[in-house]
Backbone as JSON, one array per atom type, in Angstrom:
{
  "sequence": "XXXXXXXXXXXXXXXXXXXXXXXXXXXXXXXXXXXXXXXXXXXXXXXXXXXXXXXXXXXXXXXXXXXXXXXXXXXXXXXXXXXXXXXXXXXXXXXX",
  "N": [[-11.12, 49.62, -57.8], [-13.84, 46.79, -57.68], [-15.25, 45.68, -60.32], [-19.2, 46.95, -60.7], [-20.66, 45.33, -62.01], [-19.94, 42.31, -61.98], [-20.6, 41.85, -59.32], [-22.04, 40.4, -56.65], [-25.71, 40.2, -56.01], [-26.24, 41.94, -53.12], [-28.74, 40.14, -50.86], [-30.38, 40.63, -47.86], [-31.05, 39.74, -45.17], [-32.88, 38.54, -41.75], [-30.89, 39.14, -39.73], [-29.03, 41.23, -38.65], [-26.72, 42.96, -40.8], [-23.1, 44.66, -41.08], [-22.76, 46.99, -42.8], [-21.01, 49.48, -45.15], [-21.05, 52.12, -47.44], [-19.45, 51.92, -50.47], [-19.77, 52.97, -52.62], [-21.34, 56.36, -54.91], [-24.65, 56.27, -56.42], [-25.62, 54.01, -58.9], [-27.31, 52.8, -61.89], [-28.19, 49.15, -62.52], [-28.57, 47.03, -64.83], [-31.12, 44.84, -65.0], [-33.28, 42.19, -65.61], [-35.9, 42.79, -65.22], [-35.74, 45.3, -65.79], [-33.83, 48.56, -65.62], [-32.29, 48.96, -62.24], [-31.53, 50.93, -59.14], [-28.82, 51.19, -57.19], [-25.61, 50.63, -55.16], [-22.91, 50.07, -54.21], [-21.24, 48.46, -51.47], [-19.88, 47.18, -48.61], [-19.6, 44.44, -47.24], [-18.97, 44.66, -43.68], [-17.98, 42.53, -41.57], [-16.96, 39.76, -43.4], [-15.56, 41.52, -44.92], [-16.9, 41.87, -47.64], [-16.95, 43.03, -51.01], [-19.87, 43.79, -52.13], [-23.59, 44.18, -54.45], [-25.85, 46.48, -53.12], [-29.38, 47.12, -53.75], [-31.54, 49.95, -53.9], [-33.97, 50.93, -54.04], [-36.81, 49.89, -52.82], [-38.56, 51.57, -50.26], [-38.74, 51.36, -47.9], [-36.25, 51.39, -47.47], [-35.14, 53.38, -48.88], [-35.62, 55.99, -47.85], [-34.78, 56.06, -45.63], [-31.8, 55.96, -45.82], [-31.64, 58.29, -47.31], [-31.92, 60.62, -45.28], [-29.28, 59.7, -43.66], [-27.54, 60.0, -45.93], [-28.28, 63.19, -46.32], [-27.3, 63.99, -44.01], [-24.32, 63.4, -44.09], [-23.68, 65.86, -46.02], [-24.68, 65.25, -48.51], [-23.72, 62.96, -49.66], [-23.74, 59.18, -50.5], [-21.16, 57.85, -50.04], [-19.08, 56.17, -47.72], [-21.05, 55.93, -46.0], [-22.31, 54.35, -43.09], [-23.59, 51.91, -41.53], [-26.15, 49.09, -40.01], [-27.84, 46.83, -41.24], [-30.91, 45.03, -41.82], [-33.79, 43.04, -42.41], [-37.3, 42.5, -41.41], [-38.35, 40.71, -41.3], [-39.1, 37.71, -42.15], [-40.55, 37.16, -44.63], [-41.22, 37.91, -48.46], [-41.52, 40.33, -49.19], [-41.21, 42.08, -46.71], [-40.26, 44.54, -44.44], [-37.23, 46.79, -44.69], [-34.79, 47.35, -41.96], [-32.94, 49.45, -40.94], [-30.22, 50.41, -38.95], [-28.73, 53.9, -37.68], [-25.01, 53.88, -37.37]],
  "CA": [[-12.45, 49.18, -57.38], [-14.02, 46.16, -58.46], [-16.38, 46.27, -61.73], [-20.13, 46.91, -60.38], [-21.55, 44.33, -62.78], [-19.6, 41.15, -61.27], [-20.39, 41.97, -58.22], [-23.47, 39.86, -56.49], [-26.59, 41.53, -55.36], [-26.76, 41.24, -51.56], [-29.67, 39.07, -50.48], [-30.74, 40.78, -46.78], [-32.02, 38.54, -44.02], [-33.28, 39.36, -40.38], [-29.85, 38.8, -39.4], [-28.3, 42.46, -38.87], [-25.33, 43.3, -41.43], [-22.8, 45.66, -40.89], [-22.44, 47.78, -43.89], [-20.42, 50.6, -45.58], [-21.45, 52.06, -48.54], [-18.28, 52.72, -51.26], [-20.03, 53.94, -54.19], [-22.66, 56.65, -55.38], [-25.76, 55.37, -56.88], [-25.45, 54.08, -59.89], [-28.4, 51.98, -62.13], [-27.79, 47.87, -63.08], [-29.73, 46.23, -65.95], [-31.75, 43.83, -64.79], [-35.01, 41.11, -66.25], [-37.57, 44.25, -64.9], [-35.4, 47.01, -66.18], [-33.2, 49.38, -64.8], [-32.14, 49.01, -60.54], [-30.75, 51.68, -58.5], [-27.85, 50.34, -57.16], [-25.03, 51.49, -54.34], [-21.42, 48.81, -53.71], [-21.45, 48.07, -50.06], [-19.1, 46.25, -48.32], [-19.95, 43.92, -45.83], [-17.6, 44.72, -42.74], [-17.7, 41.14, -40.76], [-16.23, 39.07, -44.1], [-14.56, 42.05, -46.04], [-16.97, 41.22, -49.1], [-18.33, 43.43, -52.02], [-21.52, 43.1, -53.06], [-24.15, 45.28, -54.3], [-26.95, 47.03, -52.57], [-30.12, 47.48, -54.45], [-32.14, 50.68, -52.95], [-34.94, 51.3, -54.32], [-37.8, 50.02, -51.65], [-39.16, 52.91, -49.86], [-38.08, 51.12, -46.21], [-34.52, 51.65, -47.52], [-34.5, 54.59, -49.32], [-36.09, 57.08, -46.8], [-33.69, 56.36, -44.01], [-31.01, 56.17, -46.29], [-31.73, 59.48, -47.76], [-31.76, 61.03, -44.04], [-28.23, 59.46, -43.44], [-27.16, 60.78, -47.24], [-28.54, 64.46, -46.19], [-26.35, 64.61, -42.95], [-23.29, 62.9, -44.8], [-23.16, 66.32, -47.37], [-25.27, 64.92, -49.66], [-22.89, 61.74, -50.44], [-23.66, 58.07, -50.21], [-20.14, 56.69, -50.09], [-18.89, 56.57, -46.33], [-22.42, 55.76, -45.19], [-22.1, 53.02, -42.39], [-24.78, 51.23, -40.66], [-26.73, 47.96, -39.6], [-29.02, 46.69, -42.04], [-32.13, 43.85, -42.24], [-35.35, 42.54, -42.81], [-38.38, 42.88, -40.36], [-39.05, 39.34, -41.22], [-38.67, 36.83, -43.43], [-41.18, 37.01, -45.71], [-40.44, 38.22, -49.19], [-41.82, 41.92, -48.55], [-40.78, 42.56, -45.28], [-39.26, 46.47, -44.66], [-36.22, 47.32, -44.23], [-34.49, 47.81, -40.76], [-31.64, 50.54, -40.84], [-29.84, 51.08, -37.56], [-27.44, 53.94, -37.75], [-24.08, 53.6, -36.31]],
  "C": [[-12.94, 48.08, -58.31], [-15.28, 46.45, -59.51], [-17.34, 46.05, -61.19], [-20.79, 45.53, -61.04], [-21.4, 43.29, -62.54], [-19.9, 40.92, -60.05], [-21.76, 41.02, -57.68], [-24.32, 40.56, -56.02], [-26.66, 40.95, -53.73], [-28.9, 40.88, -51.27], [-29.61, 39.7, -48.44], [-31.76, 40.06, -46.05], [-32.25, 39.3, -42.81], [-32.17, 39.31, -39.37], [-29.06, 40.1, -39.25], [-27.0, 42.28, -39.31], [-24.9, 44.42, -41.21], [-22.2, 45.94, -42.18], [-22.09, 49.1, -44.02], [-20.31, 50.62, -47.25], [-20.05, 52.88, -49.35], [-18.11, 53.16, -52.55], [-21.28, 55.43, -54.14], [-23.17, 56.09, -55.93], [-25.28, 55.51, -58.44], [-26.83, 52.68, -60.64], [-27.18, 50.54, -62.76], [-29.09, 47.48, -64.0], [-30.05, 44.66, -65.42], [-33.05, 43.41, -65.71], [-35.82, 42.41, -66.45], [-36.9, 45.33, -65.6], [-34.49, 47.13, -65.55], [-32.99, 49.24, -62.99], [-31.45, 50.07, -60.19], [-29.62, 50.77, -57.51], [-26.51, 51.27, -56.22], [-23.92, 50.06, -53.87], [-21.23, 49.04, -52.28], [-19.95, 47.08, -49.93], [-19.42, 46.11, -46.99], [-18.64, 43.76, -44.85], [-17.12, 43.6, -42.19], [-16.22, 40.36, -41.68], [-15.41, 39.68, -44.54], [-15.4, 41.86, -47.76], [-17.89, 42.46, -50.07], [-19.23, 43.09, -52.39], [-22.44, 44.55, -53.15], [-25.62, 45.4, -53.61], [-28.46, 47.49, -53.54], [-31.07, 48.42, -53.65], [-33.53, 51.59, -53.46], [-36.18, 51.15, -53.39], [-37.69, 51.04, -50.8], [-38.52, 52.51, -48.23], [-36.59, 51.35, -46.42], [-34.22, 52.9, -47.67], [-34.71, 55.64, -48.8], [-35.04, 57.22, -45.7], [-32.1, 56.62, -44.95], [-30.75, 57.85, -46.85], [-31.52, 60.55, -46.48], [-30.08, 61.15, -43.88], [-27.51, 60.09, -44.53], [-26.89, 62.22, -46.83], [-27.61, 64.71, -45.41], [-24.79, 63.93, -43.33], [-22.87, 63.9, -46.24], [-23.53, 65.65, -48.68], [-24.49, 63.51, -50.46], [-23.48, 60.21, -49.92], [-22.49, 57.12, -49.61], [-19.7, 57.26, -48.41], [-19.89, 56.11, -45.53], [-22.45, 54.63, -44.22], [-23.67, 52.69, -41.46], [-25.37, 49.57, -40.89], [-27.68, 47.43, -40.53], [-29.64, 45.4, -41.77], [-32.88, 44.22, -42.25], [-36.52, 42.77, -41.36], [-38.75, 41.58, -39.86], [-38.46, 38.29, -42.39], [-39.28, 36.49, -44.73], [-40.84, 38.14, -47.09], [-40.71, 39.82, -49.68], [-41.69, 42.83, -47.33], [-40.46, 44.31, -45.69], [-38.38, 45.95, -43.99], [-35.89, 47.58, -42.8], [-33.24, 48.56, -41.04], [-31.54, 51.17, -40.07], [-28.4, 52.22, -38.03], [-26.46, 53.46, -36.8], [-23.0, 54.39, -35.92]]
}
């Protein structure tokens, strides 16, 4: 697996990505502090990158999908974007 810390942070647009999540949560050191943090791989390109999941539009549905997945993150597949484009938007998470 590649090293979490090289990895880039994905950047979500209103553009639905298809994602599969291939880590548990783990925190990154960032400027603000501490991030929660989950390695994704975007299915289209094939590309790691990481997931940051802390906003409440993410982490609620995610936590749903978690619960009926045996309590695990990794395996987790689904659709992800933005609502909008502005730089607070919520989260959209379709499962799949």
């Amino acid at each position: 697996m590649t090293n979490e810390e090289s990895l880039p942070i994905l950047k979500v647009g209103t553009i639905p990505s298809r994602i599969k999540i291939t880590s548990e949560p783990y925190v990154r050191l960032s400027v603000r502090g501490y991030l929660p943090c989950v390695t994704v791989l975007l299915e289209k390109p094939g590309i790691e990158k990481v997931l940051v999941i802390s906003a409440k539009s993410l982490a609620e549905p995610l936590d749903k999908l978690r619960t009926a997945n045996e309590g695990k993150f990794s395996g987790l597949r689904f659709d992800l974007s933005k609502a909008d484009e502005t730089q607070m938007a919520l989260y959209v998470l379709n499962n799949i």
